[in-house]
N, C-alpha and C positions, 0 to 999 in steps of 0.2 A: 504494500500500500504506500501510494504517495504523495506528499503536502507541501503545496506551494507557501511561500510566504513573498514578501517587498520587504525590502533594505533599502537603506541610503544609496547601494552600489547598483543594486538592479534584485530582481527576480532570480529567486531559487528555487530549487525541488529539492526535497530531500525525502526521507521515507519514513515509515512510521514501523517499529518492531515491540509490540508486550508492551504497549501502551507508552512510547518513548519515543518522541520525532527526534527523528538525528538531520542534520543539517550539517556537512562535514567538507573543509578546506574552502571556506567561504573566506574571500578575501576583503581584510579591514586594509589593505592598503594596497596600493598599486605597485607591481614586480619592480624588487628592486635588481633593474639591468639599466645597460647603459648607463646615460648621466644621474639616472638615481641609484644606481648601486649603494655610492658614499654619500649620501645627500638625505635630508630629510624626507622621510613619507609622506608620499602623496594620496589623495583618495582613490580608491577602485571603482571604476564605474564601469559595467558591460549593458550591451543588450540583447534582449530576450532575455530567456528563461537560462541559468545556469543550472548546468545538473550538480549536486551537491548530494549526492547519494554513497561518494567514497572518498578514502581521504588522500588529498592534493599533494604535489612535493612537500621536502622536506629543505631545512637549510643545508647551502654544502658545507661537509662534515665529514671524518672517516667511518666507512663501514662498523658497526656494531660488535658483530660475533664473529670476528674477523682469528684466523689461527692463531692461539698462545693466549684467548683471550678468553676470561669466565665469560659466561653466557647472561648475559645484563639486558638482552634487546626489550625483553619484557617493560622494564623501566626505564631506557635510553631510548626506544623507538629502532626504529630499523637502521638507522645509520644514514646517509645521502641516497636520498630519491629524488633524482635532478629532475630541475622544471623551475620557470621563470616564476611561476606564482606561486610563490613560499609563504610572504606575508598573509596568511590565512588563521581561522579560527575555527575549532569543528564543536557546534552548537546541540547536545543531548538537553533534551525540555519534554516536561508530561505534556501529552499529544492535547490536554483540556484546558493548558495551563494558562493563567491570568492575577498579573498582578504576584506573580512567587520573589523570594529574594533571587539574587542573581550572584551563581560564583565563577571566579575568573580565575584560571588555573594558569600560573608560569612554570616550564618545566625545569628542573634542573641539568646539569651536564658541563659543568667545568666552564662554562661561556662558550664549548667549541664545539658541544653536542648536544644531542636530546630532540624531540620531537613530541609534538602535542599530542599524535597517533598509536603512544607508547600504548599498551595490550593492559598494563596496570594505571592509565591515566582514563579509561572510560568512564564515562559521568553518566552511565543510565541509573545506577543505585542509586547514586547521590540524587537524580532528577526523580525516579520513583519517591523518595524522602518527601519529594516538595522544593524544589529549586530546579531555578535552569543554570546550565552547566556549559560554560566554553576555556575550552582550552587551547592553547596559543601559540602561534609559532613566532620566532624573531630573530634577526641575524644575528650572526655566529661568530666566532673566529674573528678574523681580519676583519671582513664586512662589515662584523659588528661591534667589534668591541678592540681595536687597535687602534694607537692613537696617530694619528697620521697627521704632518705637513700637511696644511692647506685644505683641510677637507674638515667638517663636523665629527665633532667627539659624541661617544656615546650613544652611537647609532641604534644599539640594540636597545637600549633605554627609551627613544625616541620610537621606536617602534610598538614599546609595549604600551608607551601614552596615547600611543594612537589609537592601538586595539581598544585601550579601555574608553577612550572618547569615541570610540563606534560602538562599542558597547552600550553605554552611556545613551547615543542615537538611535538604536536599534534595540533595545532590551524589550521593549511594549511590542515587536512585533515577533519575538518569542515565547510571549505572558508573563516576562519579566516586570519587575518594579524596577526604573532606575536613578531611584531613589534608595533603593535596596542594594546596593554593589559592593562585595567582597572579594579583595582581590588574595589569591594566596599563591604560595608558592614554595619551593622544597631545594635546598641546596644552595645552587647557583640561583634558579627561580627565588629562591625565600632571603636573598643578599638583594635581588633587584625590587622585592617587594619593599624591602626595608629602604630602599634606594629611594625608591617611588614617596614613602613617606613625608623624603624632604624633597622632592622632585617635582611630581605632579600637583597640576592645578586644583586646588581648593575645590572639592564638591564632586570630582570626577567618583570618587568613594569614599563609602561610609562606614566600611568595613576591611580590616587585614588581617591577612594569618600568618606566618613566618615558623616555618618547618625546616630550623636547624640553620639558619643564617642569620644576622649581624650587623648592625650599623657604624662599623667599624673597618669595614674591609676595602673599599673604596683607595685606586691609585693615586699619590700623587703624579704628576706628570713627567717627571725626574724618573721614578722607578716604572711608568710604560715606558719610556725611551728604552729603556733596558732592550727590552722586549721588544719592539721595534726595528732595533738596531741589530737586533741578532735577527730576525726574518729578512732583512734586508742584506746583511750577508749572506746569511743561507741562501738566498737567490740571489744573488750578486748582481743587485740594482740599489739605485740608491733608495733609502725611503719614502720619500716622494713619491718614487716611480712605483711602489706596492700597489696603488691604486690601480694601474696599467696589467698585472700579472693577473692570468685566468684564476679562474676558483679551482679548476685543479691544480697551479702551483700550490696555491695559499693554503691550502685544504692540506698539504703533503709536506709543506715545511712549518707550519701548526703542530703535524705529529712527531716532526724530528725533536721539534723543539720543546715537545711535552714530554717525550722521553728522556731527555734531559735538559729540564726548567733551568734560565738561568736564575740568578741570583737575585732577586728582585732589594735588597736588604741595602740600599745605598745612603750614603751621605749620614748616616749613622738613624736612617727609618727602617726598620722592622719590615719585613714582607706580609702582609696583611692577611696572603692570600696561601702562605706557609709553602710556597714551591708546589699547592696544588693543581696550580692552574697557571698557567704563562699570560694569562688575559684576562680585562677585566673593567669594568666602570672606572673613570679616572674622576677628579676635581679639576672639570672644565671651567670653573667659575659661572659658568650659565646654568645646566641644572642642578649640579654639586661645589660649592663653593666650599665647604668642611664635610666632616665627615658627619652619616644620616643621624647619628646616635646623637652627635651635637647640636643637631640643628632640630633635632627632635624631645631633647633638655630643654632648647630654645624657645618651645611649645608647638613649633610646626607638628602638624598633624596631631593636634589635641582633639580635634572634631572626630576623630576618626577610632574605632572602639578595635584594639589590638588586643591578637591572641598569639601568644608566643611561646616557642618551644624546642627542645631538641632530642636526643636519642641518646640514651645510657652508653652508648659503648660505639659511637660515629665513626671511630678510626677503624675498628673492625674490616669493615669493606675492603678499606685500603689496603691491609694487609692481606686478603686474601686475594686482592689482585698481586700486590707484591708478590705472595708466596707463588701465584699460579706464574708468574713472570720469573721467577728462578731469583728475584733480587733477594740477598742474603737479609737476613734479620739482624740488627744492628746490635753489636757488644755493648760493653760501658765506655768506653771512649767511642763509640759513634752514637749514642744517645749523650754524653754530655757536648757533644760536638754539636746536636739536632736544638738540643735544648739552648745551646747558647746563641742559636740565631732568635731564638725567641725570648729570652730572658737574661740581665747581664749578670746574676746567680745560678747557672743552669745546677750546681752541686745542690745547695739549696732546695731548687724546685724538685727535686728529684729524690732527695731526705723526706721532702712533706709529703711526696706522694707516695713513697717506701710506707713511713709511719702511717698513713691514711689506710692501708693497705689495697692501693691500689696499682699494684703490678708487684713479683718477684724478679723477674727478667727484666731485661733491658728494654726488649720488644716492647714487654707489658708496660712497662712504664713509660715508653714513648707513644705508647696509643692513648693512653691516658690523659697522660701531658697535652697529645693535639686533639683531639676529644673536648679537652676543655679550653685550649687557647684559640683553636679555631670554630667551635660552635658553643659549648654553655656558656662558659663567661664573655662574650656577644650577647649569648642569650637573656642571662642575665643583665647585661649594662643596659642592653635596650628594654628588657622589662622598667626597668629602673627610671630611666630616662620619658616614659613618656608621661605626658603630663594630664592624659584623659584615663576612661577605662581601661584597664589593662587586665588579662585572664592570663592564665602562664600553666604549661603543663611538661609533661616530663614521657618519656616514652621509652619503655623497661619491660616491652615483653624479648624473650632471647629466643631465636630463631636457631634449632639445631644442626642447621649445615655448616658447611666448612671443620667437620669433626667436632660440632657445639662454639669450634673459636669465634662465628659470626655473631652470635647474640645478638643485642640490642642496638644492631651497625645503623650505619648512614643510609638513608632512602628506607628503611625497615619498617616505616610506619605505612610507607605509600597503600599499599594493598588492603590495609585499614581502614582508610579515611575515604579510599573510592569502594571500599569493599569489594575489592576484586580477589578476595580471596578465593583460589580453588580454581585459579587462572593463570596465577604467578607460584604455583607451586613446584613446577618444573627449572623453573628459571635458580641464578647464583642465591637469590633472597633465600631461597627454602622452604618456604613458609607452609605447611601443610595444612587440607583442605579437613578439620575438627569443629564438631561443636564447639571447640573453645575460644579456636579462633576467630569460627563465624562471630562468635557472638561478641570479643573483642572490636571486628571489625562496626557489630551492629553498633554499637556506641559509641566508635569513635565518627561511625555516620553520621548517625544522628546528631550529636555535637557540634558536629560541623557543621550542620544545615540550621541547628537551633541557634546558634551563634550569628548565621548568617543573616536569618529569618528575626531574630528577634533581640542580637546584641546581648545573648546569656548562653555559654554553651552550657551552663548545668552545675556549676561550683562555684564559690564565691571567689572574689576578686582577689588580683597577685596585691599586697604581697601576705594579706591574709592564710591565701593557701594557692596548692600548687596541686594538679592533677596528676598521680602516679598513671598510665594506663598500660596495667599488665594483665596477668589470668586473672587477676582479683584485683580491681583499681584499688585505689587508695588517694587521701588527701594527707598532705607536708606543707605545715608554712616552714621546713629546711630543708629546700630543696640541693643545696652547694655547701659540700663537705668543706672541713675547715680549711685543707690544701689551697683549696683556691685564693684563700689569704696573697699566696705570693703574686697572683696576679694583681693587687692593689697598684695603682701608680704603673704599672704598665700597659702600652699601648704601640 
């Protein structure tokens, strides 16, 4: 069965499945090629009827589940499915719906991957709940997020304002409220939501989630150069000329150079982004002038009713790509070696985290350590920090793959919160298809749509208390063990 709707851009079709209109790679912006590749978004307009019954390219990107790699497509999406019309949004809405809150999904992926089409980002559960659901696609990589001579910074930022100001225009003809807009997001996605905070225009949204990112992370200009500069060798052109090289250049020296990150840690600033990512939102002075957490102290986005969070055991993931990737696990001189790009006591931090009892090994104590210096204590500074409601939750179920060492990793909640559990159970996550998960997932649904729906997902305000969601929730007004101490006064 099929259901036309009108957009700002034109006519769609999409289809109806178990009471769920999908509408899929519907474009909030016009391809960026040619002279808009590097340039601000412009609007999509066609005619006729667009078919929107499957879902559209993806940004260019590397392959997914490409050899020597755990198997992630579940959550990262397929990897590059080339086609000029990327900037798209794929719209799951109850087929009767009118007037529901509206949630806006950014995905995650390091800034150089991901796709809104991931198999664990489907929004029919969450729309069966009572909300219409779009999830988002935005440039990537170089395109999007390198800082380049002569061309607009923060393109993929600029992309995602746009999404949500067609969002914004278009939500009444989904049965959205857009009045009602939640924007969320996971990872890299949940860094640009917090982005958006101090970013986007007054009113665009009335609602944010942030799943395991930070208003802290943001480059200064100095440390994109880095980065820059080494893509610009690697293709031996000058920088400038990056805008010139196809997307399959930029695509293939993005992954040289994530293989090995350089050093983003200059002029005596910290790398924000912990060598996870070679790219990244920079302080253009136009949508980022400081960093979001400061400018969200400031009272920016006090209107806006945040719900913030991350995952027990985030570095996990990483190490199981490590391990699958044959890279050794670090001694005690290469964990005090880790720790002192991040701290200028790394012996210290690493005593508190002994005592804490959080790691024996060296491994353990480095996943720890980035665990908390790259997602909770963010998570925490921007609970902190904002000046309106705030909800704040915690996420501590442990997932038995990876020989039980995955537990409570990074992206572990995803299959939860869209309740796709029993879809992603094949995938690196683990997650197996139990009464018990289901029924973790049914709450953290619901949550999410009650939050969105109504600005209360169901526990009282941070910093009163804090959501455990495991086999058996639980509420903590302590949620940050005492270690975290040593992170005071660093940043």
């Amino acid at each position: 069965m099929q259901e036309l709707r009108k957009t700002t851009g034109g006519a769609i079709r999409g289809s109806i499945d178990d009471g769920v209109a999908s509408f899929l790679g519907v474009p909030y912006a016009a391809a960026p090629v040619g002279p808009l590749r590097f340039a601000r978004p412009e609007p999509a307009v066609w005619d006729g009827e667009r078919d929107a019954t499957a879902p559209g390219p993806t940004a260019p990107q590397l392959p997914t589940d490409r050899p020597g790699m755990p198997a992630l497509s579940p959550v990262t999406g397929p990897g590059w499915i080339p086609g000029s019309d990327y900037l798209t949004a794929d719209v799951r809405t109850p087929d009767t719906a009118d007037r529901l809150p509206v949630l806006v999904f950014l995905h995650g992926g390091a800034f150089v991957g991901g796709a809104s089409r991931a198999t664990v980002y489907d929004g029919s559960a969450l729309a069966r709940e009572g909300a219409v659901v779009i999830t988002v696609n935005y440039r990537l990589g170089v395109p999007g997020f390198a800082d380049l001579p002569g061309v607009l910074a923060n393109r993929g930022l600029h992309d995602q304002i746009a999404a949500l100001a067609w969002v914004h225009a278009n939500a009444a003809a989904f049965g959205g409220d857009a009045d009602r807009i939640t924007v969320f997001g996971e990872s890299a996605g949940a860094l640009s939501v917090a982005d958006l905070l101090a970013a986007a225009p007054p009113g665009l949204v009335r609602r944010a989630i942030v799943q395991s990112g930070g208003g802290s992370h943001v480059l200064e200009r100095e440390q994109a150069a880095v980065t820059t500069a080494a893509l610009a060798a690697d293709l031996g052109v000058a920088p400038a000329d990056l805008v010139d090289v196809p997307d399959e250049g930029l695509v293939a020296a993005v992954g040289r150079l994530a293989a090995y990150p350089p050093d983003l840690a200059v002029e005596g600033r910290r790398d924000p982004l912990m060598g996870l990512a070679p790219l990244g939102p920079v302080l253009d002075g136009e949508l980022l002038d400081r960093q979001p957490v400061d400018a969200v102290a400031a009272g920016a986005a006090a209107e806006v009713d945040l719900l913030v969070g991350s995952n027990a055991e985030e570095m996990a993931l990483y190490r199981m790509v490590f391990d699958v990737l044959g890279v050794p696990a670090p001694d005690e001189d290469a964990l005090l070696a880790a720790v002192a790009r991040l701290h200028p006591d790394p012996a210290d931090v690493v005593a508190a985290y002994r005592s804490a009892g959080r790691g024996a090994t060296p491994a353990e104590v480095a996943d720890a350590v980035g665990t908390d210096w790259m997602f909770g204590v963010p998570t925490r500074r921007l609970a902190d920090a904002h000046t309106g409601s705030t909800w704040r939750y915690r996420f501590d179920w442990r997932s038995p793959g990876h020989d039980g060492r995955l537990g409570a990793s990074h992206a572990m909640e995803l299959p939860f919160v869209f309740d796709t559990v029993g879809r992603a159970d094949t995938a690196a996550l683990a997650v197996p298809d139990t009464d018990e998960t289901r029924a973790l997932a049914t709450r953290m649904r619901t949550a999410w749509v009650a939050f969105a729906r109504d600005g209360d997902p169901g526990w009282p305000q941070y910093p009163a208390a804090t959501r455990i969601f495991d086999t058996e929730d639980d509420l903590t007004d302590a949620p940050d063990g005492p270690e975290q101490a040593v992170w005071e006064g660093v940043r």
